[in-house]
Every structure is written in structure tokens, then in C-alpha cells.
VEXKOLMI-234319 format. One record per residue: y, z, x of N, C-alpha, C in turn. Coordinates in steps of 0.001 Angstrom, whole numbers, plus 524288, in hexadecimal, padded with zeros to 5 digits. Example, Ala and Ser with C-alpha at 12.3 -4.5 7.8 and 13.67 -1.06 7.14 Angstrom:
REM residues 2
7E9C681E78833867EE6C81E788300C7F31C81E7883390/7F73681BA8832327FBDC81BE4835668001E81EBE83264/
//
This chain:
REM residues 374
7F576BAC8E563677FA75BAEC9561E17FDF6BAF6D566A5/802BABAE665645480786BAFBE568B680810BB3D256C1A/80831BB5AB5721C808B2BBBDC5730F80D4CBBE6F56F68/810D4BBC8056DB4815B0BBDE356A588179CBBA435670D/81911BBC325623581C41BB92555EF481FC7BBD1455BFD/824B3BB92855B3682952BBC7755A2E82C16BB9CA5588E/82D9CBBE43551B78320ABBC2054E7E83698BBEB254D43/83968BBCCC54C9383E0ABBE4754B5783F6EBC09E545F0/83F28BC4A9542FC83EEFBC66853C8F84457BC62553A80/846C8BC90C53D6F84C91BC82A53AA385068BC9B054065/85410BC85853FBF8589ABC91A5413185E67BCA2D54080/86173BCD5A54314868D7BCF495438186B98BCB6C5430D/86C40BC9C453EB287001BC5A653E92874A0BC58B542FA/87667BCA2F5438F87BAFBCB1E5465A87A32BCC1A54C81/87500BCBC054D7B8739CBCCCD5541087005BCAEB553E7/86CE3BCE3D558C886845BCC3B55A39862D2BCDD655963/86503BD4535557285FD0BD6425554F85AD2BD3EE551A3/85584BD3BF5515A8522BBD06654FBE84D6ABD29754E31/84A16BD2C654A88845DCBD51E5484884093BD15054875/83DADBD24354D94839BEBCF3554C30834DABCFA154D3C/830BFBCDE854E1082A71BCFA654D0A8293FBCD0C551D5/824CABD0685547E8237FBCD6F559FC81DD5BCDC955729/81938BC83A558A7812C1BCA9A5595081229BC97C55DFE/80DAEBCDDA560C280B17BCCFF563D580624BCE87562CA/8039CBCFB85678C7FE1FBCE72566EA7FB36BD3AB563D2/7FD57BD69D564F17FD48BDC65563267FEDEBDD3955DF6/8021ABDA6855C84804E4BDC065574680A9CBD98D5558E/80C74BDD315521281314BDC0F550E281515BDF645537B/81C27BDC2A554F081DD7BDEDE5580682490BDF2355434/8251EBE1EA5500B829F2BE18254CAD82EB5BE2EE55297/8329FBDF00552BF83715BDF565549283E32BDFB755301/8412EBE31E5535C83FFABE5C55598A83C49BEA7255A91/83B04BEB8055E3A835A4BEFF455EFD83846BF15B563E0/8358FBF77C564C98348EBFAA05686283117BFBB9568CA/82F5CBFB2956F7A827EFBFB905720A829A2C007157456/824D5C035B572348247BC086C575AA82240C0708579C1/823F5C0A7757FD882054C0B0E5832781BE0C0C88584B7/81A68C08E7585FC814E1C0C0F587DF812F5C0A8858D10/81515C0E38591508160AC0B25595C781039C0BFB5992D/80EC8C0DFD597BC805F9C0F8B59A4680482C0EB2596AE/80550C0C8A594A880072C0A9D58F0F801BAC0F1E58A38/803E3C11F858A0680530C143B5861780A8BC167B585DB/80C6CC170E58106810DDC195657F3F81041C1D5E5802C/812BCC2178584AC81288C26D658607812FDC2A9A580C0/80E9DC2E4557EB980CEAC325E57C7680B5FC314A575D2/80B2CC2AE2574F98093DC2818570DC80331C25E95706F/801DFC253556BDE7FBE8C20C656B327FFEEC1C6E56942/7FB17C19FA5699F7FB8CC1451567E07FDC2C14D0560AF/7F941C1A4155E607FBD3C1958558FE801D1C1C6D5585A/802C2C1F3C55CA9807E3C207155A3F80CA8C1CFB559EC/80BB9C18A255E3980E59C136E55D9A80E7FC10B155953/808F5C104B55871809A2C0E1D5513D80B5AC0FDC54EBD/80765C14B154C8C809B1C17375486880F6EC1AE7547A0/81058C1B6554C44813F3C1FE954A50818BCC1D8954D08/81B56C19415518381D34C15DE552E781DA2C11B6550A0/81921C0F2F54F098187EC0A2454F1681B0FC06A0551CD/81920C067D5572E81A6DC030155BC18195BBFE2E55C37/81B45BFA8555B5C817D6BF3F055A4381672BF13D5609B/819C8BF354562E98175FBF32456980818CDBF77D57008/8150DBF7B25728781672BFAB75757E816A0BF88957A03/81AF3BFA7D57FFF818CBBF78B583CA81538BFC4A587EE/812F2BF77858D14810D1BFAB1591498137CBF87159475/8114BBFB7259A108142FBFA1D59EF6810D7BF9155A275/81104BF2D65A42380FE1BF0645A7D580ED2BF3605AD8F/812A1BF4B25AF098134DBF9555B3A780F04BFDCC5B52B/8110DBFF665B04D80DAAC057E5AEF4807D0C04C55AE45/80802C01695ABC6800BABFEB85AA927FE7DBFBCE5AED6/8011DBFA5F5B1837FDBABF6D35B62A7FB4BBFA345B9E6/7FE91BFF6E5BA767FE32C02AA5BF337FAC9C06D15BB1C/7FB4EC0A485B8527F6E9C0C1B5B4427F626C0AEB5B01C/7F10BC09EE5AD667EC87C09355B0C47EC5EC04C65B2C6/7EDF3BFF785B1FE7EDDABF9EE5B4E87EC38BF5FB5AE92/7EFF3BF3B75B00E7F02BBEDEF5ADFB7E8A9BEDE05ACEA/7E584BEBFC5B07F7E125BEAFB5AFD37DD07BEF8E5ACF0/7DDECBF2BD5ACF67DB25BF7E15A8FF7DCE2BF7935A45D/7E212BF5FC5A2FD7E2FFBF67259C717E10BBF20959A2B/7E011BED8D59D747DE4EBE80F59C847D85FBE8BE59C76/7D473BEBD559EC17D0C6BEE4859DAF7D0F2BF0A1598FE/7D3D5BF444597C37D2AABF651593087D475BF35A58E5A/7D4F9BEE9458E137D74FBEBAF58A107DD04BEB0058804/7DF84BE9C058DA37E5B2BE99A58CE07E86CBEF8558AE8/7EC6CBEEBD58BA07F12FBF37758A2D7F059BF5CD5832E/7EF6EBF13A57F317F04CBF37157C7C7EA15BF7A957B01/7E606BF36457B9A7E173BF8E857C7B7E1A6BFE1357F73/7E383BFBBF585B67E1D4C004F5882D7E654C068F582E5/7EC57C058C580E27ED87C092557F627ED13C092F57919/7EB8CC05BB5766C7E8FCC06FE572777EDE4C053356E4D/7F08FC01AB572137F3D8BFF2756EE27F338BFA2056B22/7F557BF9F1565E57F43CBF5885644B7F755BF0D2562E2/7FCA9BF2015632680150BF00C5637E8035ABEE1D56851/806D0BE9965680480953BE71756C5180A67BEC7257224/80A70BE902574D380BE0BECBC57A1D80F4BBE7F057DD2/81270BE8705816781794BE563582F881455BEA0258788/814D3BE70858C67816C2BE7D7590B4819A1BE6A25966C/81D33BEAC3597D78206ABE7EE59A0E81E38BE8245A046/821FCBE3A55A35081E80BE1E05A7AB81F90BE55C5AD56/8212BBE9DF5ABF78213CBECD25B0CF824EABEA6D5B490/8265FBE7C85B2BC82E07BE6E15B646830B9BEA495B6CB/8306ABF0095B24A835ECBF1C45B2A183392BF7545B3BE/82E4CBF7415B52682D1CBFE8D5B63F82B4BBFC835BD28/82A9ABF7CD5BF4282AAEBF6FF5C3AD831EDBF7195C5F1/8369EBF4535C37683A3CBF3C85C55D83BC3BFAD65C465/83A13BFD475C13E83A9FC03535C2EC838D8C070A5C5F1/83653C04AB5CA538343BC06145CE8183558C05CD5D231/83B1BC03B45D3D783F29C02955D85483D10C01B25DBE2/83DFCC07DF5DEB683C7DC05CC5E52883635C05E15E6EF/833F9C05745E2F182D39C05745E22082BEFBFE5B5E266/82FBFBFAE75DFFC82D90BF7105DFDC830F7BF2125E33B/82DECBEEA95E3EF82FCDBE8F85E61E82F27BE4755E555/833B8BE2385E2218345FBDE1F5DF898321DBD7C05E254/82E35BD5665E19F82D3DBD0375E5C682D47BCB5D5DFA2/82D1DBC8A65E41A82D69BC2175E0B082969BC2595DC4C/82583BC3B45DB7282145BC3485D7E181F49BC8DA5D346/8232EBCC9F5D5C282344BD1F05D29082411BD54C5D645/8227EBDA925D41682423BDEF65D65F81FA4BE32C5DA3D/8221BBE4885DEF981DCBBE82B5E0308203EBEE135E0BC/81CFCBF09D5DEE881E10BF5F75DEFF8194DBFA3B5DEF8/81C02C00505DE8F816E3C03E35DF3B81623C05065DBBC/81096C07BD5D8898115EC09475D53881448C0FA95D320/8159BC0FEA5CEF781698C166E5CE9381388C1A715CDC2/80DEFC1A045CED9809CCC1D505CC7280657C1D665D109/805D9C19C25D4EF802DCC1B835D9E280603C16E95DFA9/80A91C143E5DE9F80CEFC121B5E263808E3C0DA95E40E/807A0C0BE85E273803B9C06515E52C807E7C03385E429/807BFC00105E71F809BCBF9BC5E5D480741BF65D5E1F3/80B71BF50B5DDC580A97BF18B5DA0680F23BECBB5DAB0/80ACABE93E5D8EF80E7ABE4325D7CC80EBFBE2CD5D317/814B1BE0555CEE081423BDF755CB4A81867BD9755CB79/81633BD7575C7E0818CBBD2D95C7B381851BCF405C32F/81AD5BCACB5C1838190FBC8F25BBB981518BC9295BC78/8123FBC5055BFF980A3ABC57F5BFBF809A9BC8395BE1E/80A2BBCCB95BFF680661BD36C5C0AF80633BD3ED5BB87/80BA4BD44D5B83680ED2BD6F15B43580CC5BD4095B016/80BD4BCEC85AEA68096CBCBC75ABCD8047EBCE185ABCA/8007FBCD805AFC27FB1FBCDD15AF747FA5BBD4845AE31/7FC42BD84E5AED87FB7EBDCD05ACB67FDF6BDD865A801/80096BDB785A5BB801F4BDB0759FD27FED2BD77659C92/7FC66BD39859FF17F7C4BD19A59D2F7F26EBD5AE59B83/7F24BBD8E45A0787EE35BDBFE59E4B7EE65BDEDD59C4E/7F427BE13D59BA17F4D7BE4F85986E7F51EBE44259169/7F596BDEAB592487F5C7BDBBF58BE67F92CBDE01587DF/7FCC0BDE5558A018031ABDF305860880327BDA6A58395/80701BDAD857E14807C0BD62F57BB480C3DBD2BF57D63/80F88BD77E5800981461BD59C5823181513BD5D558795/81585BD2FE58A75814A0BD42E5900581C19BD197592D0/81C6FBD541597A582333BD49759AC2822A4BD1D359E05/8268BBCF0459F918255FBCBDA5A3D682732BCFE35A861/82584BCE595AD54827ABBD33A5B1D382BEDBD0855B2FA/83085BD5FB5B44783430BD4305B462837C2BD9DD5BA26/83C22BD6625BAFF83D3ABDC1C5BE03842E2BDD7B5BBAD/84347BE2CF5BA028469EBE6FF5B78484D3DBE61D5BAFA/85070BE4095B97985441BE49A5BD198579ABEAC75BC4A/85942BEC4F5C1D7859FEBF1E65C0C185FF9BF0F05BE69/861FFBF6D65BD7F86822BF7645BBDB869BFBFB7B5C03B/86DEEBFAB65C237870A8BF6E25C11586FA0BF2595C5A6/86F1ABEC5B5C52286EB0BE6485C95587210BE4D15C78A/87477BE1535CDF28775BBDDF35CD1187672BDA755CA93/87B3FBD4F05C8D08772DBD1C35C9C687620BCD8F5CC1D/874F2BCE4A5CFA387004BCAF85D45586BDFBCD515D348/86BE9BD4135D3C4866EDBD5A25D395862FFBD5095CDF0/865F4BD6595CA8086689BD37D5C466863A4BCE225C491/86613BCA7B5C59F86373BC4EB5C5A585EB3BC4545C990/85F8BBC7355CE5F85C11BC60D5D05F854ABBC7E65CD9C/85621BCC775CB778522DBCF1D5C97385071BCD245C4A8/8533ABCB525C23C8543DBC6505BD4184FD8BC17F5BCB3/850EBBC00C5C0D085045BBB0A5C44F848E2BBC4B5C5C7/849A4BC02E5C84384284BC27C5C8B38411EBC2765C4D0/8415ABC5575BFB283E78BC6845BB1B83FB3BC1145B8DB/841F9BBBCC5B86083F69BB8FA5B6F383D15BB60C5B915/83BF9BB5CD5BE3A83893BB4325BF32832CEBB5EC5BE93/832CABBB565BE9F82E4CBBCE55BCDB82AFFBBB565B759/83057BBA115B50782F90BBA155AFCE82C21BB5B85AE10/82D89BB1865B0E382BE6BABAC5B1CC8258CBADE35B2C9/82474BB1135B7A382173BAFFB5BAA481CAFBB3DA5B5B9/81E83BB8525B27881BAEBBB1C5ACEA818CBBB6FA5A98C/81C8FBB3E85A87181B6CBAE765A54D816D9BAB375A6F7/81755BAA5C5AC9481170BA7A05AEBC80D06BA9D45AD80/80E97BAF4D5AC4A809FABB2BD5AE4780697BB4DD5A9E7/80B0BBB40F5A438808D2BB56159EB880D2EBAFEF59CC7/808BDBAA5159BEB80AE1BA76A59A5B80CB4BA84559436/81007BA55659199811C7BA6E558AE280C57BA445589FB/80ABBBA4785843380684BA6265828E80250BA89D582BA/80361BADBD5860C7FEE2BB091586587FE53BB4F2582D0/7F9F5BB796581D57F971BBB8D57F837FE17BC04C57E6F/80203BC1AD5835A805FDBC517584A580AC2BC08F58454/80EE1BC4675836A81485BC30458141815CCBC4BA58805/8198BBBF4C5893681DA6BC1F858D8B822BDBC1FE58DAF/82441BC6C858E1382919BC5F858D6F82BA4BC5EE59291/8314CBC2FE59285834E1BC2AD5978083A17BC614596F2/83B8BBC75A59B3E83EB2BCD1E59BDC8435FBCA6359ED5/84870BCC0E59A1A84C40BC91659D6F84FAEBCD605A059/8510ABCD565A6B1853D2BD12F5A972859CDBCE565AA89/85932BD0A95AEC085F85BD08C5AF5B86578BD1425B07B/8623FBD85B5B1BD865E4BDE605AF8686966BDC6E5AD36/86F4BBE07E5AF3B87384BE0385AB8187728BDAA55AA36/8752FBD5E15AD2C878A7BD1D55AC6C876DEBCE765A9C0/87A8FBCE8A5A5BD878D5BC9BB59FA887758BC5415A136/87AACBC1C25A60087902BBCB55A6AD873A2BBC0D5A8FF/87167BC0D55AC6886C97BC02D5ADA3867F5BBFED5A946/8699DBC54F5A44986615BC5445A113864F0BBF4A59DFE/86937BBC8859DCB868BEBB89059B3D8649DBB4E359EE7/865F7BB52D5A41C8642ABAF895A6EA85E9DBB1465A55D/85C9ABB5F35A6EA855B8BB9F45A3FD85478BB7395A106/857E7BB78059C2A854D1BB74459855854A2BB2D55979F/855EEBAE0A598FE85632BA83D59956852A9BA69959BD0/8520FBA9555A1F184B94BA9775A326847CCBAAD15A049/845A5BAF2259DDC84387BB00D59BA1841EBBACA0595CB/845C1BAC3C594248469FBA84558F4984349BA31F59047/8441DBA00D5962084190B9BE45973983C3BB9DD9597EC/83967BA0E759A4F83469BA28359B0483114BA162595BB/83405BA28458FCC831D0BA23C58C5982D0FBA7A158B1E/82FC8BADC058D9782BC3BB19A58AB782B04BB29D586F2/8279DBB7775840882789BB66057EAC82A94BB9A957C48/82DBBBBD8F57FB8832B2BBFBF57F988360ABC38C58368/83A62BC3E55814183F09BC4F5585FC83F4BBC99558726/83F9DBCBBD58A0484068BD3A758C5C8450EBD2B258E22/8483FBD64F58ED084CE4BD9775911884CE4BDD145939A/84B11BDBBC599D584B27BE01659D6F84F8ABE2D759ECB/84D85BE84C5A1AE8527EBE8E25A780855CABEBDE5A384/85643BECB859EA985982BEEDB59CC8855D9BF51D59C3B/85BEFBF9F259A4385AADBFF0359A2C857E0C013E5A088/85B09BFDEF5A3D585889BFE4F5A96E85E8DC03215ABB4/85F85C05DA5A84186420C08655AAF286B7EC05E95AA31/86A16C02545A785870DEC01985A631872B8C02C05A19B/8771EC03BE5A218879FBC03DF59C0E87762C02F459718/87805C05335923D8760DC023758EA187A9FBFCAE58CF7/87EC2BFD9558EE4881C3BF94D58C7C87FCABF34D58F84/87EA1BF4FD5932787BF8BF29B598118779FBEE7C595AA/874CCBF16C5955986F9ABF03A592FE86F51BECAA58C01/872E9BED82589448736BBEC35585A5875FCBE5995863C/87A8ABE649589F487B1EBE14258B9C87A82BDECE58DC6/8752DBDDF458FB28709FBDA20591A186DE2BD9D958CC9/86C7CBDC9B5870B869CEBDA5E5833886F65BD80F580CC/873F5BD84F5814187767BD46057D94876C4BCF865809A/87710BCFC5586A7876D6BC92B5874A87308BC6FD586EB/86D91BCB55586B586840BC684584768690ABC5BA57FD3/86B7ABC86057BD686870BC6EB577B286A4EBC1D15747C/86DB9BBF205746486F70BBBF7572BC86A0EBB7D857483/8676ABB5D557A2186567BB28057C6585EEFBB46C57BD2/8606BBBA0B57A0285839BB979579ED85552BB61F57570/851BEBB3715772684E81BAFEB574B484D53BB31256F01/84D60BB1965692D84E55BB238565DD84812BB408563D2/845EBBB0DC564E684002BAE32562A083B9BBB2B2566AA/83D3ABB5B6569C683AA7BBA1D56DAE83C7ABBF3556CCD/83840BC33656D8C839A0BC7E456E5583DD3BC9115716D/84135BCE8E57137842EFBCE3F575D084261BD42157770/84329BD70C57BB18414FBDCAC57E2084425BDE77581C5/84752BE2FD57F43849E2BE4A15845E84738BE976586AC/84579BE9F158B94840DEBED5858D61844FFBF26B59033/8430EBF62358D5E8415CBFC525906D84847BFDE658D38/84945BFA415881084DC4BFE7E5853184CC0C009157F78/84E2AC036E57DC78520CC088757FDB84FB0C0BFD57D5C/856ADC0E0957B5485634C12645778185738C0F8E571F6/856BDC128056CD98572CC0EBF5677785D2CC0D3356623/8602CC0D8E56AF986472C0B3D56774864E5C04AF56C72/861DCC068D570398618AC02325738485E23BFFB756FEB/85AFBC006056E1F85775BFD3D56AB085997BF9C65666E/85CCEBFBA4563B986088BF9435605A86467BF5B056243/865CBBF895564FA86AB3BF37D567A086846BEEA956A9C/861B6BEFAB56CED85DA2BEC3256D0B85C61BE86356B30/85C08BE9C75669485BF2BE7BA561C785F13BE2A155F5D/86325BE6865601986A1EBE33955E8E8696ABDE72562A8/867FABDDEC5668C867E5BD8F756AA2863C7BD7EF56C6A/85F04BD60A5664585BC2BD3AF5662A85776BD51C56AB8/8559DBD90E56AF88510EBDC0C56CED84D07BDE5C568C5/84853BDB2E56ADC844D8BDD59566D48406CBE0E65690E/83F78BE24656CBE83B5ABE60856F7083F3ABE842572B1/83D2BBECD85725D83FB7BF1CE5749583AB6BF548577E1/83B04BF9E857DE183877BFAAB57FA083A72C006B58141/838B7C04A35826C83AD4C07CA584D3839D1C0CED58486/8385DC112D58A5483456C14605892E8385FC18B25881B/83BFEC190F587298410BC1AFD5853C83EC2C206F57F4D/83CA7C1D7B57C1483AF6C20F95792D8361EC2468579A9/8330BC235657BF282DE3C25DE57CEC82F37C29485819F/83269C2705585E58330FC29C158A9D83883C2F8658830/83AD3C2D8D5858D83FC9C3296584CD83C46C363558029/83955C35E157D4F836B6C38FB578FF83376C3CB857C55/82F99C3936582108301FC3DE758525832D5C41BA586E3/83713C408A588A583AB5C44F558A4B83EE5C46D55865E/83C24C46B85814A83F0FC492857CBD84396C47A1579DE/8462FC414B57BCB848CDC3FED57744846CFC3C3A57328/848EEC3BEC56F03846E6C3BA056A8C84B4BC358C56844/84A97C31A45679F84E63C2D2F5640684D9FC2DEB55C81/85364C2D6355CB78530EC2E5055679858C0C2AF75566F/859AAC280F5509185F3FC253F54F4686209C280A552A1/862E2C2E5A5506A867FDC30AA551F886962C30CA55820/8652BC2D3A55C2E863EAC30A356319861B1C3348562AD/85FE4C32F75697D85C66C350F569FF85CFEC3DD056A5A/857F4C3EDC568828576AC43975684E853EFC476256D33/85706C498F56FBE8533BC4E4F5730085126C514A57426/84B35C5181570D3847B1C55825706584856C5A25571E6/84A49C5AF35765584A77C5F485796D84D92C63B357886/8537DC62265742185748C636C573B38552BC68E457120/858B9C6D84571E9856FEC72AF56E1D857F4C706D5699E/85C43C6EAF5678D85E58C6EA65625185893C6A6155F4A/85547C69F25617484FE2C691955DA284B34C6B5455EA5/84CFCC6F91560FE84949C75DA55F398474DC766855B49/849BAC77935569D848A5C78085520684B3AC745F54D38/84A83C70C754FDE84BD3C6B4454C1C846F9C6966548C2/848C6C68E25431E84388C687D5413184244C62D754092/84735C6017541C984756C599653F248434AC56AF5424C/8427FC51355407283FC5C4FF45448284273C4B59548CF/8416CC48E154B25844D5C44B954F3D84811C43C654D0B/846ABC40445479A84A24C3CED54572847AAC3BC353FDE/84AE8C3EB253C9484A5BC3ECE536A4845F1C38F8534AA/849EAC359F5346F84623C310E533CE841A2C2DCB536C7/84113C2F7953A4283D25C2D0953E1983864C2F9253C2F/83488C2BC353BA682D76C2BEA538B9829BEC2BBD53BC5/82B21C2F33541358275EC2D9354642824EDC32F45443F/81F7BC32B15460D81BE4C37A1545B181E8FC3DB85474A/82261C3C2F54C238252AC42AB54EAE829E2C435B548F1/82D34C3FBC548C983050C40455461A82EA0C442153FE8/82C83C40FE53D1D8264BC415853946824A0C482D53988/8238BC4A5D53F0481FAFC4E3A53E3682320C52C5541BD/826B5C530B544878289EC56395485E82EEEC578F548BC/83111C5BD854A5F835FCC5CCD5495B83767C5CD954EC7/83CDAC5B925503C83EB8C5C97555B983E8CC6217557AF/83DBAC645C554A483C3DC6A21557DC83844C6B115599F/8345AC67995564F82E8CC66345597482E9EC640255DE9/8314EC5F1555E82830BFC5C04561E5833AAC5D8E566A7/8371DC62B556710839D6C644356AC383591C67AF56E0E/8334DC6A0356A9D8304BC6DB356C5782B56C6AC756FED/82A71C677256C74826C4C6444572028281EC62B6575BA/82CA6C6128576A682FB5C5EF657A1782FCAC632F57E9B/830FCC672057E0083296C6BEC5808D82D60C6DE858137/8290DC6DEA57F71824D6C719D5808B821A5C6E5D58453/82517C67955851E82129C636C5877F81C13C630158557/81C5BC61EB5807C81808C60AD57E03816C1C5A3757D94/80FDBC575757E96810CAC526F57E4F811C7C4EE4579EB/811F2C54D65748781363C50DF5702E81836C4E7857080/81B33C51B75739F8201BC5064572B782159C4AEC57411/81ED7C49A25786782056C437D57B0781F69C4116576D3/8191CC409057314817B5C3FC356F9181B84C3DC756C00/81CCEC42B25682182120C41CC56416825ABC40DD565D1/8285AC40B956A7B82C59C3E9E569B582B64C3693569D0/828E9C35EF56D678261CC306A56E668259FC2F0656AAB/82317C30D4565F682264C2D0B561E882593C2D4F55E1F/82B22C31D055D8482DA9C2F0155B00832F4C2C6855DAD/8335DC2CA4562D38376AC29EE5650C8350DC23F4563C8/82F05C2134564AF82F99C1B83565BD82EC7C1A2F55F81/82BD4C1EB255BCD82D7AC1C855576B832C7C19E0556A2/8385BC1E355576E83CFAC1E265564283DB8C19135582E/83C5EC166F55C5B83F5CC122755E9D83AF2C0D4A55B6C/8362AC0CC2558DD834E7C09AB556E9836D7C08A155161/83756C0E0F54EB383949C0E6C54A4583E80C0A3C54A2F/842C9C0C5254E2284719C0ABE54F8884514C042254FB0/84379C0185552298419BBFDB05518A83F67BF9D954C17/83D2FBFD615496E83C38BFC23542DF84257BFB3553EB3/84500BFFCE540378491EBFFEC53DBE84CEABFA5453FF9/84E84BF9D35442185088BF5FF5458284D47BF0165430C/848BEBF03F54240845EBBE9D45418D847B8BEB0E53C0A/84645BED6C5394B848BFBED7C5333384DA2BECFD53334/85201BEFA553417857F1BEF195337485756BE8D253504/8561FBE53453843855F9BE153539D6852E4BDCD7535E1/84F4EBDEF1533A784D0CBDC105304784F71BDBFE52B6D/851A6BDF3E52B1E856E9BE2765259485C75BDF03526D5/85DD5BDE3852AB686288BDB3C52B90866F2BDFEA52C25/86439BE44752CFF8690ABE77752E37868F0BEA655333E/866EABE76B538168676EBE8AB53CD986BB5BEA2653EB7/8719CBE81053DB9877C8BEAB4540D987736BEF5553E38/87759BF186538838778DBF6315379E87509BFAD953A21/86EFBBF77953A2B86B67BFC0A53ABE86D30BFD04542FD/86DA9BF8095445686F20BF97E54B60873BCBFE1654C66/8783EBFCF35487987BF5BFFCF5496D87A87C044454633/87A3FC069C5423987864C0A5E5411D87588C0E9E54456/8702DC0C015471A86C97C0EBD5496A87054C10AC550BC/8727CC0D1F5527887553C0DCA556758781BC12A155603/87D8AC12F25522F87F1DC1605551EE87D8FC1B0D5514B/879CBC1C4254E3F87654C1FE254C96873CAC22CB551C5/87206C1FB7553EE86EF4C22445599F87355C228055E06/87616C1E0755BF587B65C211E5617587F63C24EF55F75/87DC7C26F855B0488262C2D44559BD885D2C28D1558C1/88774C24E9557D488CBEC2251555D188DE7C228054EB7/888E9C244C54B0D888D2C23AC5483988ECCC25FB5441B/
//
């Protein structure tokens, strides 16, 4: 069997957005989707079944980075790859530690063949590079594996732009040697670029020739504008390969998700919901909500009337304030599982309106709604 196969179910007559089914080795992957994080091998303050059952997550990713340095690439490959060692049984995507090394500034140093830097947990010197990055995603046995790539910052010129451009595909080339196409793992290629359209294009034309088994969209939500950011997905999307996934990595919030959407993005990534439910905000249609606030002291409602996540289901915001405030660890808990519910749910609703043929309504509708324009 193929590491990936991917169809197309329906489509926006009037754009680009697209409804379609990925398999991999793990399973189905209904698109468009949102992967929770799971950047150490687990989704911070979840099991594996609350992903299923009470989420239903069709894939999650890990981190290359984070896993090489604890416990090591070679121990989880001992214990029978990533998805044993956490007891996962569904797809897992991981990305290649390009962009938590290029967040390490003056820690690391960029050379012809990858990167050297210290680590953040005991300062040794590590080297990472496609090689490296390939062969520890081999052992980690994701279904989806990144090519290494390097993060261009915001704001670059561009020289510095192309020049950095110019590295990550070559790397990209050099990923490809290293996990030829037909292997067990899917690779995907990451088109950079920063903010200048003509670069993103020349990317993704590289990339396009490589022949991966699908396209990423780096470098974005790196600190610019959202208008910014949005128009680098209008000038890909007209030119991304039709017949491939496509992934824009580390966005957003759910209305970035939608407008995602609108310009033909079908995987979505971002620790956005799990990381803010820690510190007490809450996503619902109307925006987001802040636990913390008095005025849900004695609120009896719960997050969000219609939402069928277990917190929603069993708990009132006056509950959930109170944990919040007493620093209790349910609290990380319940808010976590119904923030990444909310954004998978959000994800369900969009593949139906799309399979329904009433995607412009349901985009503009839901937009307005969460931006108070209603």
C-alpha cells in the first residue's frame, strides 16, 4: 500500500475550498482536519481515549526536536515506534524540527548540511540536518513525516528571504534522498519564502518538481500581520497541486482556520488551543471566553450551549472558574478538551457545509459570528 492516498470528495464551486479523504497507514484522515499537538509524545493533560472519544482526533502530531533530545529517537524505536511507545492508534505527522531549532537564535548555527546548536534542557551540542531529521523520524514511525527546512524570520529582506529560501530547498532535495517516494512514510515538502509572493511561488515550483506526497506552508504565523499572512495563502493557492494534500503549519485561531479553508488548505496545526485553555481562555462561535473573568463566578451556563464535549456536557463556568483560580489540574484538563474538541468539531462542520454545497454561506456566517460583526 501507498504511504498516502488522497481524494478529492467535493468541492466550492466559487473557490478553492475542498473536501477530501486522506489514507494512511494508521487510518482515515477526513479533510479539512485539525492535528492536535502533541509535542513529547502526548497531548498535554489528555489520554489517548480522550482524543477519540470525546475529540475524535483523526491525527496527531510529535516533535522531532523535542523527541530526539527526550528520551531519543532510538528508545521510542525500542519501544516500538511513537505510536506504541504513547498508546496511540491513529495517524501521527511529525514535523522536522526546523522551526523549534530556527527558534533558538543565538543558540544555533546554520552550516551547508544542517544546523548546529545547544540543546535547551542540558546545552550539549546537537546537530540536525535533513539526514539526522529523516533518520529520527524514521524511528519514530509517523505516517507523515517534514522535510527539514529553515523557518525564515519576520520581518527579512529579500535577499535574506531568498537566500534562506534557497537553503530549505535544497534541503528539501537532499529529505528526498534520504526517504525515497515509496516508502512506508509520506513526505511532505514545505514551501518558504517569508513575506514575498514571487519567492513563495519560485518554493513551491521547487517543491512541486521534487514530486512529495504533499505540500506544507511554512514561516507563516511567525509574527506578521494577519493580512500578511493570508496573502501568501492567496498567491499559493491558485498554483497548489490539486491531486495533494496541502498544510499550513503552526495556524491559528478558528477563524484563521476558515479563511484556511477558503484558499484551499486542508490540514491545519496549532498548539493555540491546548496551550490558551491552559491559561484560561476558552473558543466558542461567539470568541473567545476568559475563565478568569468575575462575571463567571456564578454563571451557571456552560462554555457553549451547543458544544457536546464532556466539560461542556457536565460543568458550568462557575465551575470551571473556580478551578482555574484554586489552580486546580482539572482545570488544564477541562478546558483542553473542550477547546481541541471545539476546533475539530469546527472542522466537521466545515467538511459537511462543503459536502452540502453550502460552504460561502456557512464561511461567512461563521466569520461574522466570531468576529462580533454579526
Amino acid at each position: 500500500m501507498a504511504a498516502l492516498s488522497f481524494e478529492i470528495l467535493a468541492k466550492d464551486e466559487s473557490g478553492y475550498a475542498r473536501r477530501g479523504r486522506m489514507q494512511l497507514p494508521h487510518g482515515i484522515v477526513e479533510t479539512p482536519v485539525f492535528m492536535p499537538v502533541g509535542t513529547q509524545a502526548t497531548v498535554k493533560s489528555l489520554t489517548p481515549a480522550d482524543l477519540t472519544d470525546d475529540i475524535n482526533a483523526s491525527i496527531i502530531l510529535g516533535n522531532t526536536y523535542h523527541l530526539m533530545l527526550r528520551p531519543g529517537a532510538d528508545l521510542v524505536e525500542k519501544m516500538g515506534g511513537l505510536h506504541q511507545f504513547m498508546a496511540w492508534e491513529r495517524p501521527i505527522l511529525t514535523d522536522s524540527g526546523g522551526f523549534q531549532v530556527w527558534s533558538l537564535g543565538e543558540l544555533r548555527k546554520i552550516e551547508q548540511h544542517g544546523v548546529r546548536f545547544r540543546s535547551h534542557i542540558d546545552g550539549r551540542e546537537v546537530f540536525l540536518g535533513p539526514k539526522e531529521s529523516m533518520e529520527i523520524q524514521r524511528k519514530l514511525g509517523s505516517d507523515i513525516v517534514m522535510a527539514f527546512d529553515e523557518c525564515t524570520p519576520y520581518p527579512a529582506t529579500l535577499e535574506e528571504a531568498e537566500a534562506s529560501m534557497q537553503l530549505s530547498m535544497r534541503w528539501a532535495g537532499e529529505c528526498r534522498e534520504h526517504l525515497p517516494a515509496g516508502d512506508t512514510q509520506a513526505l511532505f515538502g514545505i514551501v518558504q519564502g517569508g513575506m514575498y509572493p514571487e519567492l513563495r511561488l519560485q518554493s513551491l515550483e521547487a517543491i512541486a518538481a521534487i514530486d512529495f506526497e504533499g505540500i506544507a506552508i511554512g514561516g507563516l504565523s511567525v509574527g506578521e500581520p494577519k493580512q500578511e499572512m493570508m496573502g501568501m495563502m492567496d498567491a499559493l493557492a491558485p498554483h497548489l497541486p490539486e491531486d495533494k494534500p496541502h498544510y499550513v503549519m503552526g495556524v491559528g485561531t478558528p477563524d484563521d482556520l476558515i479563511e484556511g479553508i477558503d484558499r484551499g488548505i486542508d490540514m491545519f496545526d496549532c498548539v493555540m488551543p491546548s496551550r490558551n485553555a491552559r491559561n484560561g481562555t476558552l473558543f466558542t462561535d461567539d470568541g473567545k471566553i476568559n475563565i478568569k473573568n468575575l462575571k463567571h463566578f456564578d454563571d451557571e451556563r456552560p462554555i457553549m450551549e451547543s458544544c457536546n464535549c464532556y466539560t461542556c456536557k457536565h460543568f458550568s463556568r462557575s465551575y470551571l472558574r473556580h478551578l482555574y483560580m484554586a489552580k486546580e489540574i482539572l482545570s488544564s484538563r477541562l478546558n483542553t478538551l473542550h477547546n481541541l474538541h471545539y476546533y475539530c468539531d469546527l472542522m466537521h462542520r466545515a467538511r459537511t457545509a462543503l459536502e452540502e454545497g453550502n460552504w460561502p454561506q456557512f464561511r461567512d456566517q461563521f466569520l461574522q459570528r466570531y468576529r462580533g460583526e454579526a
